[in-house]
FIDODO-757099 format. One record per residue (C-alpha): residue number from 0; x, y, z; residue in one letter. Coordinates in pm, 1 decimal. Example, Ala and Ser with C-alpha at 12.3 -4.5 7.8 and 13.67 -1.06 7.14 Angstrom:
PT  num         x         y         z  residuo
PT    0    1230.0    -450.0     780.0        a
PT    1    1367.0    -106.0     714.0        s
This chain:
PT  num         x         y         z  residuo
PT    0    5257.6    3630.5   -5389.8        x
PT    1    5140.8    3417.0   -5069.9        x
PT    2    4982.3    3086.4   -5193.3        x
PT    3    4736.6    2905.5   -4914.3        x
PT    4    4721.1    3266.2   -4753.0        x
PT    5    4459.0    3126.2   -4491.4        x
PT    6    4642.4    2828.2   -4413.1        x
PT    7    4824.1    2802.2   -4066.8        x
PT    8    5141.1    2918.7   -4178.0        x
PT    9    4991.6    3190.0   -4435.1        x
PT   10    4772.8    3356.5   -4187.8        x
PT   11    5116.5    3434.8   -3994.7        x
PT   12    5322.8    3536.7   -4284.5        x
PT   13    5150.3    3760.2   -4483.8        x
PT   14    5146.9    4014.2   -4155.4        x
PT   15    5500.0    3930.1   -4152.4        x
PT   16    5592.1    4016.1   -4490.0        x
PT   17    5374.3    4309.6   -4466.5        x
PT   18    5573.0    4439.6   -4146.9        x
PT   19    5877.9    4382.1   -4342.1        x
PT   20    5713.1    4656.2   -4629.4        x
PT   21    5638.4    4411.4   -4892.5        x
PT   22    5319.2    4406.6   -5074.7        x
PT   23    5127.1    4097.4   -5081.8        x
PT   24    4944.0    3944.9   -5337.5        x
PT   25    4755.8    3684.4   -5129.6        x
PT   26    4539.9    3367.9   -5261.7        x
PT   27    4350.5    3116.0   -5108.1        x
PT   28    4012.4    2930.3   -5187.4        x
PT   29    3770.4    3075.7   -4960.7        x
PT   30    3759.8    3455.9   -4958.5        x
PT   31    3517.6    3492.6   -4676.0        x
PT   32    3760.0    3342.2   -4454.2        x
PT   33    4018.3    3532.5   -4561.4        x
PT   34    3777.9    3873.7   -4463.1        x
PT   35    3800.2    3802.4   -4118.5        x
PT   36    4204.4    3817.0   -4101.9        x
PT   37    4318.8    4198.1   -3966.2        x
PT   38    4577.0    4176.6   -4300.1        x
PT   39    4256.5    4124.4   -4553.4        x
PT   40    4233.5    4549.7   -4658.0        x
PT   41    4617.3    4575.0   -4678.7        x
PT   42    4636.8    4275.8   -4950.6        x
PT   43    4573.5    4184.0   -5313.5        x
PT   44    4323.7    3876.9   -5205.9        x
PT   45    4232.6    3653.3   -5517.3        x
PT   46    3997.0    3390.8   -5442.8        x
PT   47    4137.9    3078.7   -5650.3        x
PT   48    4194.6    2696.2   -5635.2        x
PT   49    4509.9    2706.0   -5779.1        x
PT   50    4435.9    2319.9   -5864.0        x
PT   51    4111.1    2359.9   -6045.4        x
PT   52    4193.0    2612.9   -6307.3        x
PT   53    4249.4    2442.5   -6607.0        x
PT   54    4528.1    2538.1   -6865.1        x
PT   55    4803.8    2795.4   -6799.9        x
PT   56    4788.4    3058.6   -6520.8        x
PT   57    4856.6    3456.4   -6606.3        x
PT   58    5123.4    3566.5   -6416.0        x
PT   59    4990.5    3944.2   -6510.5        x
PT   60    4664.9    3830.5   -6338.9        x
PT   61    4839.8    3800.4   -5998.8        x
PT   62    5014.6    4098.8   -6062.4        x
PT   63    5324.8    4001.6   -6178.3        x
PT   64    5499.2    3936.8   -5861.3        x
PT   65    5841.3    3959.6   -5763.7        x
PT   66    5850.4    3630.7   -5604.5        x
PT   67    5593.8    3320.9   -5546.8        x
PT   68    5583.0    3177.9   -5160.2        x
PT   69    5405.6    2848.1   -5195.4        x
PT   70    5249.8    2688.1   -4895.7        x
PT   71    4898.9    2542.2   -5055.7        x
PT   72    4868.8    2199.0   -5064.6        x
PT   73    4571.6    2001.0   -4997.9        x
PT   74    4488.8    1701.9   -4802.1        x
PT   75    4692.6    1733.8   -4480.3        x
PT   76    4733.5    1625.2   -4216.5        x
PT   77    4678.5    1305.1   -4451.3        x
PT   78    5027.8    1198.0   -4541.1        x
PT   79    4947.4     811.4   -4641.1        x
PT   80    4676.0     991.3   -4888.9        x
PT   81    4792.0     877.0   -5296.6        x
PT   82    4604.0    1185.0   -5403.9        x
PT   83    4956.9    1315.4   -5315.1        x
PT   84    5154.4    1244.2   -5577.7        x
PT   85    4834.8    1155.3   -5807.7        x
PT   86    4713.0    1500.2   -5795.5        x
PT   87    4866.0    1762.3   -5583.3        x
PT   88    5236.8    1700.7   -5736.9        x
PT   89    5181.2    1733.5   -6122.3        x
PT   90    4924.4    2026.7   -6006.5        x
PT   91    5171.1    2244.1   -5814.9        x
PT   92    5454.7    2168.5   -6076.3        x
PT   93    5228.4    2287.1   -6391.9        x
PT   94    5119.8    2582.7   -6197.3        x
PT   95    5450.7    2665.1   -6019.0        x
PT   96    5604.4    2629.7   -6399.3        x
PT   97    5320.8    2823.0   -6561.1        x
PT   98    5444.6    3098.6   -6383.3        x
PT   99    5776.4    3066.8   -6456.0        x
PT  100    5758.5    3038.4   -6827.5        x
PT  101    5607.3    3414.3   -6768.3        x
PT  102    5843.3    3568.0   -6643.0        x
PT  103    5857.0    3482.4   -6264.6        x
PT  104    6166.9    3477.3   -6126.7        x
PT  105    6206.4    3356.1   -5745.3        x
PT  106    6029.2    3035.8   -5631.6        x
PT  107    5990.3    2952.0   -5244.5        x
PT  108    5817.2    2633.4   -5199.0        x
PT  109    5804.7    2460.5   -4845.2        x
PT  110    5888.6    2118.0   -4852.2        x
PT  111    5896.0    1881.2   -4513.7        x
PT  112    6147.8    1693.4   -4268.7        x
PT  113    5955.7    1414.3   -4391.1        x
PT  114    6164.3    1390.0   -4707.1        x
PT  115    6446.9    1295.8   -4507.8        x
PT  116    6250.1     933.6   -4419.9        x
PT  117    6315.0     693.6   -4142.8        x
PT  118    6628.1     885.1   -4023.6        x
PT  119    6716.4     954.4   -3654.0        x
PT  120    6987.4    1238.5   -3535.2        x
PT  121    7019.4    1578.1   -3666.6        x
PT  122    6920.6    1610.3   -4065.3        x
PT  123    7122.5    1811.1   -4249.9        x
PT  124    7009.2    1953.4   -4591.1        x
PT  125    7286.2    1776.0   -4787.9        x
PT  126    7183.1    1443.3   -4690.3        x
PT  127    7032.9    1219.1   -4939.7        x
PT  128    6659.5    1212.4   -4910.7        x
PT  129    6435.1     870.3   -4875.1        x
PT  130    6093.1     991.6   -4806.3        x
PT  131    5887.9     673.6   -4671.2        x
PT  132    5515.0     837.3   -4714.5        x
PT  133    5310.2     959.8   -5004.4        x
PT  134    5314.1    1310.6   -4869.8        x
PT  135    5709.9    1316.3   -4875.4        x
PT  136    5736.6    1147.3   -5196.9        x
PT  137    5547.1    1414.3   -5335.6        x
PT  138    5708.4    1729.4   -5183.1        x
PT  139    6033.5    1593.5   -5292.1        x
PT  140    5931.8    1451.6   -5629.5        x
PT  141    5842.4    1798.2   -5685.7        x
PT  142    6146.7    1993.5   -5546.5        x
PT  143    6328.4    1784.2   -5808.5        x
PT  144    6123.0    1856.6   -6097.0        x
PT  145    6193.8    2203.9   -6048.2        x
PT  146    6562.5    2167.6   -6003.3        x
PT  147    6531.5    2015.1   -6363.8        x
PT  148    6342.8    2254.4   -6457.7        x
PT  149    6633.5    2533.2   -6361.6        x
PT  150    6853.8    2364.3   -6655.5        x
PT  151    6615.3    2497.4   -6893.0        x
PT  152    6473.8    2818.3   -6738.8        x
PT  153    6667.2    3029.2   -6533.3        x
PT  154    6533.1    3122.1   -6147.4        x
PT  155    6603.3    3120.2   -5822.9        x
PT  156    6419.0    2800.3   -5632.9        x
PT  157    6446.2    2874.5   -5233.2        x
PT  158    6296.5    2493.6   -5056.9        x
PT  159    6207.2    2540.9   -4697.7        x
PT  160    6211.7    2201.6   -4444.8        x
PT  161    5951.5    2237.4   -4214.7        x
PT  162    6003.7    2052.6   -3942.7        x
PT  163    5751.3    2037.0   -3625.8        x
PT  164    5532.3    2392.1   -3534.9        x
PT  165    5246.5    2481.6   -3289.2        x
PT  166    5067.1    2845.2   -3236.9        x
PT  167    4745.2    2990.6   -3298.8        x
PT  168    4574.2    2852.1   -3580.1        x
PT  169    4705.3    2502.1   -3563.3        x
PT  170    4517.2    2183.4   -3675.1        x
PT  171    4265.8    2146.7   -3456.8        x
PT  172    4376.8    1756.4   -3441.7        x
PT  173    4686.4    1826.0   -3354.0        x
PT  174    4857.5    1741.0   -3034.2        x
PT  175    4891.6    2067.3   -2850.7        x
PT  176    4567.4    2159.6   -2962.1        x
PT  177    4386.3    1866.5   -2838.0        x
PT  178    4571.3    1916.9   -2513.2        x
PT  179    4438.9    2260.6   -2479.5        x
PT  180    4077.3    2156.0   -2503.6        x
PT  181    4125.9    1875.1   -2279.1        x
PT  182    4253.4    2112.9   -2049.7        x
PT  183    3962.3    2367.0   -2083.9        x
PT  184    3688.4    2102.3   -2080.9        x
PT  185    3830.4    1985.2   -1728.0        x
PT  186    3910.2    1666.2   -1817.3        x
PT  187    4143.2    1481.7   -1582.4        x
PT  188    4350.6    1269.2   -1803.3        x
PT  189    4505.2    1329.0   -2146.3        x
PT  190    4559.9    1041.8   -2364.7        x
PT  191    4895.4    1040.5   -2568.0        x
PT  192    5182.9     817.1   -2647.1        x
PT  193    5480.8     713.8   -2453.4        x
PT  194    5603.7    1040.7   -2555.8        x
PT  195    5944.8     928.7   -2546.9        x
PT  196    5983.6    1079.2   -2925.0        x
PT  197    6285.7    1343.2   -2982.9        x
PT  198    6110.8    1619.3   -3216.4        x
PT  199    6222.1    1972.8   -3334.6        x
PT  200    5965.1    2227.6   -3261.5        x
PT  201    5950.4    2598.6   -3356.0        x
PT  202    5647.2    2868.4   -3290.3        x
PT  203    5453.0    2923.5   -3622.1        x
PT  204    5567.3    3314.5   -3571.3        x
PT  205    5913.2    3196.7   -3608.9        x
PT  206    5849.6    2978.0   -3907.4        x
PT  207    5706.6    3291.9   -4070.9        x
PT  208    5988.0    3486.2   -3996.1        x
PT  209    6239.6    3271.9   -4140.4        x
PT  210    6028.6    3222.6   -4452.3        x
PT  211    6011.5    3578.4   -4505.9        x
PT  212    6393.1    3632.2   -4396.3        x
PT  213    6513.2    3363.2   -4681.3        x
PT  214    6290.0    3509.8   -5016.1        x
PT  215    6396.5    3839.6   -4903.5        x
PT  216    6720.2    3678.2   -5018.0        x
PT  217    6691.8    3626.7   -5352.3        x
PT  218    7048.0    3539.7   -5444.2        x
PT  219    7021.0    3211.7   -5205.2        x
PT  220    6892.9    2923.1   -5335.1        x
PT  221    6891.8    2516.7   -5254.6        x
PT  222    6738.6    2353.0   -4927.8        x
PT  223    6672.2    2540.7   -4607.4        x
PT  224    6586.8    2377.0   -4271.0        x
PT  225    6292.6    2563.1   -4118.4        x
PT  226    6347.4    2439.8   -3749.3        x
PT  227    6464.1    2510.8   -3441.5        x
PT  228    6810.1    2287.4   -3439.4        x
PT  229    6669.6    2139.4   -3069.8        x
PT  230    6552.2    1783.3   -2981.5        x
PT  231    6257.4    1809.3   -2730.0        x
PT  232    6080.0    1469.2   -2639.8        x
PT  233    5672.1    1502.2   -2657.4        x
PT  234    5594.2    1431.2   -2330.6        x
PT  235    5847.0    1744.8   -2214.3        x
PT  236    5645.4    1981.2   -2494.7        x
PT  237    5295.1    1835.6   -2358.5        x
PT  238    5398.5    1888.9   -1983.1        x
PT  239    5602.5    2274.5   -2103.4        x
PT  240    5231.8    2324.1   -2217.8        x
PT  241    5018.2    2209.6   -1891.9        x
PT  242    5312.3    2458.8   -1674.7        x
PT  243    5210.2    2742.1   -1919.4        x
PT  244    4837.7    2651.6   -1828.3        x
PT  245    4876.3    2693.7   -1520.2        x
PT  246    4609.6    2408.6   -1495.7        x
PT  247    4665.0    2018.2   -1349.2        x
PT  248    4588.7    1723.4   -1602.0        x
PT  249    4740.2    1380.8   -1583.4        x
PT  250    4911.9    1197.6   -1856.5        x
PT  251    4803.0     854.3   -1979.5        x
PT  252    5128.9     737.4   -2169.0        x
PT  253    5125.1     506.0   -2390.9        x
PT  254    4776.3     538.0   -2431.5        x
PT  255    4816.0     553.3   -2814.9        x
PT  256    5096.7     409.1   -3028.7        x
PT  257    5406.5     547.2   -3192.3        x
PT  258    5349.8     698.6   -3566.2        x
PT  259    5523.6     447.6   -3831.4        x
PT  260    5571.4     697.8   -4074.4        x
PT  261    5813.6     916.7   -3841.7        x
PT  262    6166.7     783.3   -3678.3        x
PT  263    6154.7     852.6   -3334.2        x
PT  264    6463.8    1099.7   -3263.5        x
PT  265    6491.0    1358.8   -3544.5        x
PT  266    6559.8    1708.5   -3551.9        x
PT  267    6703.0    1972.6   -3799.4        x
PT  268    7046.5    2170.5   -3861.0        x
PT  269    7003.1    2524.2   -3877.8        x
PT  270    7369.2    2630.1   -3920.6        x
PT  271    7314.0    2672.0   -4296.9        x
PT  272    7035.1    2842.2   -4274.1        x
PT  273    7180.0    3133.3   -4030.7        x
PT  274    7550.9    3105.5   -4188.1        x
PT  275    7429.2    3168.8   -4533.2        x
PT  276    7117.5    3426.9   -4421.7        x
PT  277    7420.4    3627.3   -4186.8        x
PT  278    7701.9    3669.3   -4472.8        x
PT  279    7446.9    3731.4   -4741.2        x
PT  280    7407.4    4076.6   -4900.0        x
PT  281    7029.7    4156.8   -4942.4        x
């Protein structure tokens, strides 16, 4: 079961997990949308806002799935938003526990390399988390409630890091994305910041293939890094991009100003994430 199916990184997993031979039980909001993906006829689609049923979910009603993948959560790319942890955290727990209390047994959630906080280097998933924005405070505030939750009721809780992604599909407001249209409208100049910022990036195809390569291990659980283990600055990504183009723009660094809710050299550790994948029996 694929929660926020439609979403970036749900419209690339579910034909994933469906290459892999699973069958999908996908959900999302907006059914109509979801008609228009090539996966729609080989899925279980049920149109729900997972936020606005009220009382308990029935686990039989999305076909009593083997394991829950859950990607919804609303508001983003807000992260300063307090309808984070006011509404979106006790909403995913209650539903996320619903579940469990009938009978599910394997939880994926995927969490961010914002939980980390204002840490540069290479993150590691044993390193204490300090997240320094609503968003973060949430998405950990919520992994732990379901680690206490495992001392009462016994399942498997897989936590993916996402760290930085870009592919087809991506928020239309974000950076490569805006780059692309500036590049197709002809402008001559690209506004951006001093792009001096160390990031980790990884194609959304990947990401999906990870996810789908951890819950297909059920007997793992803890944190994951979802990330490509490889500090690239912004302004290398934006000018990787304008190569693959094939088209001339100039940048105007420094145009805008560095995030505060980001460090400016961070990237991920993938060795437990291949280490433990790579020795593990499926």
């Amino acid at each position: 079961m694929v929660t926020g199916a439609t979403g970036f990184i749900g419209s690339h997993l579910v034909p994933c997990l469906l290459d892999r031979g699973h069958e999908v039980v996908a959900v999302a909001r907006d059914e109509a949308k979801a008609s228009n993906f090539s996966w729609y006829s080989e899925v279980q689609f049920i149109a729900q806002d997972i936020h606005a049923k009220e009382g308990k979910c029935s686990y039989d009603d999305f076909g009593s799935p083997d394991a829950l993948i859950h990607l919804a959560w609303a508001g983003l790319p807000n992260y300063k938003g307090l309808f984070h942890f006011e509404d979106n955290l006790l909403a995913d727990y209650k539903f996320i526990k619903s579940l469990i209390e009938q009978g599910l047994q394997q939880v994926l959630v995927t969490g961010t390399c914002f939980e980390y906080g204002m840490k540069n280097g290479c993150l590691q998933e044993d390193m204490p988390t300090f997240p320094s924005n609503p968003y973060a405070l949430a998405k950990d505030t919520l992994r732990q409630f379901l680690q206490s939750l495992q001392q009462h009721t016994s399942f498997t809780l897989q936590w993916a890091r996402l760290f930085y992604m870009y592919g087809n599909g991506q928020n239309p407001n974000s950076l490569l994305a805006q780059l692309d249209r500036a590049i197709e409208s002809g402008e001559k100049q690209f506004n951006m910041s001093g792009g001096a910022q160390l990031r980790d990036y990884l194609t959304v195809e990947v990401v999906a293939t990870r996810i789908t390569t951890l819950v297909e291990h059920v007997e793992l659980g803890g944190v994951f890094n979802c990330c490509s283990g490889v500090p690239v600055s912004v302004r290398e990504l934006v000018e990787r991009r304008i190569g693959e183009r094939g088209r001339g723009i100039d940048l105007n660094l420094g145009y805008y100003p560095y995030p505060d809710y980001e460090p400016m050299a961070f990237w991920g550790d993938t060795s437990k994430f291949f280490k433990e994948t790579s020795r593990s029996k499926l």
